[in-house]
N, C-alpha and C positions, 0 to 999 in steps of 0.2 A: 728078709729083714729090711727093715726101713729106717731111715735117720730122719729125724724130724728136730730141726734147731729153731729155737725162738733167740729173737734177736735183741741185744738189750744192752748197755750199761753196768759195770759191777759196782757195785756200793748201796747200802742203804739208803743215802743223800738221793740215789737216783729211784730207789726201786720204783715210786710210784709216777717217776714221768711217764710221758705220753711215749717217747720214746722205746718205753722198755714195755711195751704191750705185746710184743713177740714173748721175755721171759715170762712176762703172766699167762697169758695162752698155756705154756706145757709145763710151769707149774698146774694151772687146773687141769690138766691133763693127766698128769705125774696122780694128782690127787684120786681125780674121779675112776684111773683103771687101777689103783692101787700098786705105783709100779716100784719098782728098790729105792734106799734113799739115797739121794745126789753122794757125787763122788768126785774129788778131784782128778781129770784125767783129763788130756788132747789139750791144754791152755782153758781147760773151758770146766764145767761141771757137767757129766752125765747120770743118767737112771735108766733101768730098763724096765720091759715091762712089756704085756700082751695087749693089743687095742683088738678088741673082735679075737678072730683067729690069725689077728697078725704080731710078730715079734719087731717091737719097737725101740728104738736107742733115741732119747732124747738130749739135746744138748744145750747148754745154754755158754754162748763164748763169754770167759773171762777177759778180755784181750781187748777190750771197749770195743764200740762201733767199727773200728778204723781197720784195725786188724780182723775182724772177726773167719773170714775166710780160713786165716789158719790153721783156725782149730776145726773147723769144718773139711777142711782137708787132711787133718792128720784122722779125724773120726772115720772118715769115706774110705780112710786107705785101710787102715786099721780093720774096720770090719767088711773093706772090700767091698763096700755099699757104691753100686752103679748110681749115677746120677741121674739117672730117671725114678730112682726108688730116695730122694735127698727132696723132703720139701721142709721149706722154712715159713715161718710164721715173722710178721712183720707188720710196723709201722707204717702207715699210708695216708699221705697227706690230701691225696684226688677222693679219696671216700668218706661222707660227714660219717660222725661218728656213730659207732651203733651197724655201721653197714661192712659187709664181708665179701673179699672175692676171691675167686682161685684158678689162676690159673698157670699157663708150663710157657716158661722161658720170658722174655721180653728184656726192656735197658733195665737198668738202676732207677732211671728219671731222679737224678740228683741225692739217694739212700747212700749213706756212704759202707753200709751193712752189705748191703746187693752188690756195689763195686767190687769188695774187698772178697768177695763169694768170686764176684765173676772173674778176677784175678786168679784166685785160690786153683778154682775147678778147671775142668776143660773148657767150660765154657757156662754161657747161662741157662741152659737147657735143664731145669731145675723147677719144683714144684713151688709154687709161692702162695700163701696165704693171705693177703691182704687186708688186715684191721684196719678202717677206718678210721681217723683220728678228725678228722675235721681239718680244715684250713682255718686259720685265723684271717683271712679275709686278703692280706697285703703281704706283699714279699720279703719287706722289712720285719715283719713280727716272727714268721716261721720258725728262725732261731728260738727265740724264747716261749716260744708254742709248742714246739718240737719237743725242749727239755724242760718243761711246766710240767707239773704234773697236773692228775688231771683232777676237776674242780669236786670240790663236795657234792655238787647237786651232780655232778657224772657218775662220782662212784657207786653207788650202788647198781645202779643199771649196767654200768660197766659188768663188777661182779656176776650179773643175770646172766649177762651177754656172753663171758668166759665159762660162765657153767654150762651153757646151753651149747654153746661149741663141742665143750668137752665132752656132752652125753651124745652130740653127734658124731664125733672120730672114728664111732666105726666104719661110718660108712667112709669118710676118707680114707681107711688102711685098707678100702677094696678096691679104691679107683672111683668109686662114684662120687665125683666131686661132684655135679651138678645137685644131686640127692642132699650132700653134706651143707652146699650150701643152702640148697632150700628148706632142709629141714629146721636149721638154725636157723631160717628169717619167719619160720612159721612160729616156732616159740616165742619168738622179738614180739612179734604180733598179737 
């Protein structure tokens, strides 16, 4: 079994920042493997559901940004999920938008979603998803780039870009990450 948390903000106000591109990831995820519907449970909302031939629990924390660890912690304990089998979907300010990376462990580089994980867990040794968001260019804007949401002329392609993810996850519930992300950038294309 696998936990896979997208990371995000709760409220409507927020759904569509840039921010909360972790909870949009594994809703189209939630969507495209058809998995149970969301569930109050861990601080956070979960669903289950098959990706390929693997048994997935997704979560999305209730608990904002800050806390979010907790209920990633209480999910991990809960169904005994090892942290090598815990990848999170997130926000990333180092990739323009539209680009994807994946890889195992590294800092926070200033996410307060990653710190609160890296607090949470044993440590950060934990699968990451990296959504792109773009830089707004200066370090003063990031704040309100971060929780902007994101523009008319992004979203639809945005959309593209979550579906094609999501008709890739199989090959992420096997370990072939290098596969999942190339498959997604060959659709982008």
């Amino acid at each position: 079994m696998k936990l896979w948390v997208g990371l995000g903000n709760p409220g409507v106000s927020m759904s569509r920042n840039r921010h909360n591109i972790g909870f949009m990831a594994v809703d189209a995820i939630a969507s495209r493997h058809g998995f149970s519907p969301w569930r109050k449970r861990f601080r956070g909302e979960t669903a289950e559901g098959m990706v390929g031939r693997q048994k997935v629990v997704l979560l999305k924390p209730l608990t904002y940004m800050n806390l979010s660890g907790d209920s990633v912690q209480q999910a991990a304990h809960f169904y005994k999920i090892p942290q090598d089998e815990i990848t999170v979907f997130h926000d990333e300010l180092d990739l323009a938008f539209g680009k994807m990376r994946v890889k195992r462990g590294g800092g926070a580089a200033g996410h307060n979603g990653l710190r609160s994980m890296d607090k949470a867990l044993p440590g950060p040794d934990y699968w990451r998803v990296r959504l792109g968001i773009g830089h707004p260019g200066s370090r003063e804007k990031v704040h309100g780039h971060v929780l902007g949401d994101f523009s008319s002329t992004e979203r639809p392609e945005l959309e593209l870009w979550l579906d094609d993810m999501a008709d890739a996850t199989p090959l992420l519930a096997q370990g072939e990450h290098e596969a999942f992300m190339t498959k997604t950038a060959l659709r982008r294309n």
